[in-house]
C-alpha positions as CSV (number, residue, x, y, z in Angstrom):
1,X,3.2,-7.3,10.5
2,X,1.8,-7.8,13.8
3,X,2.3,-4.4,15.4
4,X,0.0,-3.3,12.4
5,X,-2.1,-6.3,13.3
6,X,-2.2,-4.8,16.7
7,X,-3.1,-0.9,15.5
8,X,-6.1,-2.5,13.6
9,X,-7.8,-3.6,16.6
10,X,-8.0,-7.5,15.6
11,X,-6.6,-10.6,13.0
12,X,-9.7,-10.6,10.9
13,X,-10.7,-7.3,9.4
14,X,-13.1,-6.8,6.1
15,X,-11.5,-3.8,5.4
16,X,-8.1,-4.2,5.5
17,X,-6.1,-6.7,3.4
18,X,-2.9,-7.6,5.1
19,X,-0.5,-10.5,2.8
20,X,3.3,-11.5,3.4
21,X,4.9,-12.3,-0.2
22,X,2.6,-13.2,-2.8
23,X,3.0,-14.5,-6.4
24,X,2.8,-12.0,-9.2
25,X,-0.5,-13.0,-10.4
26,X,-2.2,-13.1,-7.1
27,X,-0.8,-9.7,-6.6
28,X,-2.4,-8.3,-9.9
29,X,-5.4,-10.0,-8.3
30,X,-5.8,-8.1,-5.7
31,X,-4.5,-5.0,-6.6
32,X,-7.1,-5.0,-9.4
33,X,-9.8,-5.4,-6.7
34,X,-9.0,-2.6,-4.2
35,X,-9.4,0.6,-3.5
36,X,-6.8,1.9,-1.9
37,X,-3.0,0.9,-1.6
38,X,-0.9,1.7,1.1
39,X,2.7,0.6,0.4
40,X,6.9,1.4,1.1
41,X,6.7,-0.9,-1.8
42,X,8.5,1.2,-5.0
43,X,7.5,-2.0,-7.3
44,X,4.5,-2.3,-5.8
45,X,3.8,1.8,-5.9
46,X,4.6,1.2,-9.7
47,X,1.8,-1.6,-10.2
48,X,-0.9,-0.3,-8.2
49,X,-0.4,3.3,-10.2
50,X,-0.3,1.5,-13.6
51,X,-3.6,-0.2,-12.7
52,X,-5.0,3.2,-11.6
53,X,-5.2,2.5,-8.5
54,X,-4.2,5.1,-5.7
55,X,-1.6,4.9,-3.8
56,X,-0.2,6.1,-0.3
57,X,3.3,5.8,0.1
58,X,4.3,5.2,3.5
59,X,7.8,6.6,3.2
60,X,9.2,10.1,3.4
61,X,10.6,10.3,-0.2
62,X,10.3,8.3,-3.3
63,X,12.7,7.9,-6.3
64,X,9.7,6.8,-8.1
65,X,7.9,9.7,-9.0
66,X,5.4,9.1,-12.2
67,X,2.6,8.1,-9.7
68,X,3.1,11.4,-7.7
69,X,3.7,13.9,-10.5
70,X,0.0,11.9,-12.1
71,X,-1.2,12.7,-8.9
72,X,-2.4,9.3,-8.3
73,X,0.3,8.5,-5.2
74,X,1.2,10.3,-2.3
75,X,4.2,10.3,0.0
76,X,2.8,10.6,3.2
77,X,5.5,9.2,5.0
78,X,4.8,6.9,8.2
79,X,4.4,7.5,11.6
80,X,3.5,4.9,14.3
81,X,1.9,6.1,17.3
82,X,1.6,3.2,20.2
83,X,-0.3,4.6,23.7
């Protein structure tokens, strides 16, 4: 997590939401009060679709593929660029 920490530009940020392991209600929480989930997460891909959330999957394939055939996730893969 700190390399993404890093790519953000700083620790704090108001726009981006970064947690280590968090119960399941706190994670119903918060998923229920963003906008936009970026996740390698299949579970969590699963949640944030069944909440209506959107999702971008930051893996190159998916074996769960309700959210992308709804057209409410996207594989997008992941690629870290570090100058």
């Amino acid at each position: 997590m700190q390399v993404v920490r890093q790519l953000i530009g700083h620790e704090e940020n108001n726009t981006v939401l970064l947690v280590d392991s968090i119960s399941y209600k706190d994670m119903v929480y918060v998923l229920d009060n963003v906008d936009l989930v970026l996740t390698d997460s299949g579970a969590l891909q699963e949640e944030a679709v069944s909440l209506g959330k959107p999702v971008l999957i930051l893996r190159h394939k998916t074996e769960r593929m309700d959210g992308v055939l709804a057209h409410q996730a996207h594989v997008v893969g992941f690629l870290l660029c570090l100058s």
